[in-house]
C-alpha positions as CSV (number, residue, x, y, z in Angstrom):
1,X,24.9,1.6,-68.7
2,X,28.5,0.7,-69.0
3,X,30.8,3.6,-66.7
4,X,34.6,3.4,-67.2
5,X,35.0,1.9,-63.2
6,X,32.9,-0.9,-64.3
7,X,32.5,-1.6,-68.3
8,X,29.9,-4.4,-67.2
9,X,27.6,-2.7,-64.8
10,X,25.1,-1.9,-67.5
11,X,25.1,-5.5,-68.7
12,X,23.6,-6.6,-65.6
13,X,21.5,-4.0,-63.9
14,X,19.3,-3.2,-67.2
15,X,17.0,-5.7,-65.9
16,X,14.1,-4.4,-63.5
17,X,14.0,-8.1,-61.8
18,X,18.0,-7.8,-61.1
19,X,17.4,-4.0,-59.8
20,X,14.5,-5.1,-57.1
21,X,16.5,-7.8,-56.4
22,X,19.0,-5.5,-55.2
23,X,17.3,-3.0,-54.0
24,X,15.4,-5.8,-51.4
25,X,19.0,-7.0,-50.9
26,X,19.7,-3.2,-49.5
27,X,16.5,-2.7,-47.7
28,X,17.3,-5.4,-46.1
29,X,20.5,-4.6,-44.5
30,X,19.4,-1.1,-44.0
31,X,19.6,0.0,-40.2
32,X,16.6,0.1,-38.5
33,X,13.8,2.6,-38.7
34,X,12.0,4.2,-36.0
35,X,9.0,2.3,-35.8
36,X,11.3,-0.6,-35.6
37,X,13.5,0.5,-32.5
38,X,10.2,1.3,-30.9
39,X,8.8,-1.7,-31.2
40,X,11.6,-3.4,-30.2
41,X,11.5,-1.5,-27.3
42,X,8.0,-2.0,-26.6
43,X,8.5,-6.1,-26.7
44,X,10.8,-6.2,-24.4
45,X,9.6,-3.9,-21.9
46,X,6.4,-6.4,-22.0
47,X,8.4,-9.3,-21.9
48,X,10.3,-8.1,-18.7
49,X,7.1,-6.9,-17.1
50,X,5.4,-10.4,-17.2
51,X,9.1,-12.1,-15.8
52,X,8.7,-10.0,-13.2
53,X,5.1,-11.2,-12.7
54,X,5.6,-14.4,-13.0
55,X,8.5,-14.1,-10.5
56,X,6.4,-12.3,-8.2
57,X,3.6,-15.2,-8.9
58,X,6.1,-18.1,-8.1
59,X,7.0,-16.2,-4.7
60,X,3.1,-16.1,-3.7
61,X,2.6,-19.4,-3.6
62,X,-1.2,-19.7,-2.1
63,X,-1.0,-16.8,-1.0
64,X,-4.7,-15.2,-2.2
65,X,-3.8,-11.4,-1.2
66,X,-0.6,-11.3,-3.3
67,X,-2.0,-13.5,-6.0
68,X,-4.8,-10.7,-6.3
69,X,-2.8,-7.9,-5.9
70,X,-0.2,-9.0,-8.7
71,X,-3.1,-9.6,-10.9
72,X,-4.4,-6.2,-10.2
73,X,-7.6,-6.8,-9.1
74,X,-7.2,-4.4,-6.3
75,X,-4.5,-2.3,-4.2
76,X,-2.5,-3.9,-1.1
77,X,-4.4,-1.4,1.0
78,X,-7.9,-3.3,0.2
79,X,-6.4,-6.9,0.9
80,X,-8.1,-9.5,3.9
81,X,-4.3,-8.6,5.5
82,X,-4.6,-4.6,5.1
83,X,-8.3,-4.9,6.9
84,X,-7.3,-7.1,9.1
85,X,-4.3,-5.0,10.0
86,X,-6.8,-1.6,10.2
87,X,-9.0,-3.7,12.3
88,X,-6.4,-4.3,14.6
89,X,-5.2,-1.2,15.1
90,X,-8.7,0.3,15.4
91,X,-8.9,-2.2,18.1
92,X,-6.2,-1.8,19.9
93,X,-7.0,2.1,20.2
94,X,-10.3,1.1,21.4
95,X,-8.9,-0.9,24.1
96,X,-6.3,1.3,25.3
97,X,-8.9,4.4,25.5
98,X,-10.9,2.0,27.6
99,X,-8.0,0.8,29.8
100,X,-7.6,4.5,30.2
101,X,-11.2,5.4,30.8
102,X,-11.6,2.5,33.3
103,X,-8.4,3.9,35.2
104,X,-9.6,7.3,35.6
105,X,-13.0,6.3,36.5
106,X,-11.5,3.9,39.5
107,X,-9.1,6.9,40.7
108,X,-12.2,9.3,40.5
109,X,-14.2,6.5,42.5
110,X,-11.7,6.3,44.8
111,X,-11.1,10.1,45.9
112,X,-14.6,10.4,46.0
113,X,-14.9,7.7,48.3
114,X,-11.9,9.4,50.5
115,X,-13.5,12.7,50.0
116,X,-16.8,11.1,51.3
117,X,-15.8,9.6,54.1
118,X,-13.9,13.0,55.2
119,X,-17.4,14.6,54.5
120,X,-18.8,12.4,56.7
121,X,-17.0,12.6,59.2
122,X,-17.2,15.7,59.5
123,X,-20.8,15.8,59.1
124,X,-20.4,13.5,62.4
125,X,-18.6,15.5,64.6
126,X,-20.7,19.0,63.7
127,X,-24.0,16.7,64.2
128,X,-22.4,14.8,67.6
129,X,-21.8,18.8,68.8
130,X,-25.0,20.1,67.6
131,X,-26.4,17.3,69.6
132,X,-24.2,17.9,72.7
133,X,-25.1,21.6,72.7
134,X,-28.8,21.1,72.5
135,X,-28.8,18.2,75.4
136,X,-26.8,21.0,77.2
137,X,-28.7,23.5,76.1
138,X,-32.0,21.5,77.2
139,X,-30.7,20.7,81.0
């Protein structure tokens, strides 16, 4: 339909082919929807993701605990290291309660021994007098 702005606008968009040709024409430099942003949004945080894992890859080298645990087939806490680690410490506890256990049992051992000796001694001198007294006693 002819308009006074344009006296040839009706000429050319009477045809339905012309008009979708447009309106694709518009669609296509339409901003984008929200499905669109999404999945833009979605790409790339999937595409940063596996940089970062390949990143992390290339700096394991043959490394088989960091290898695994960038492929998530377990936590750092489960790795042969972490075990290790645990084991190490469990051991060291162990060894340091029996340094400390062997300490106290030597200084135990030792004032016994002292008291022991005291006690014997003493048992000494009350038996040499109980023996003195009865050889006097028996003259």
């Amino acid at each position: 339909m002819a308009t006074r702005r344009n006296p040839l606008s009706g000429r050319y968009f009477n045809s339905p082919g012309i008009a979708s040709a447009m309106s694709n024409l518009a669609s296509a430099f339409a901003p984008p929807g929200a499905d669109e942003v999404l999945g833009w949004a979605k790409a790339n945080a999937v595409r940063d993701e596996e940089a970062r894992k390949t990143a992390m890859w290339e700096a394991a080298g043959d490394n088989v605990d960091l290898q695994a645990a960038i492929l998530e087939l377990y936590t750092p806490n489960q790795s042969f290291y972490a075990v290790d680690q645990s084991n190490a410490t469990t051991r060291r506890g162990q060894d340091i309660d029996a340094t400390v256990a062997r300490e106290k049992f030597s200084a135990d051992n030792q004032r016994a021994l002292v008291t022991n000796a005291a006690d014997n001694e003493r048992a000494l001198a009350a038996n040499a007098a109980d023996n003195q007294r009865q050889a006097t006693t028996s003259m």
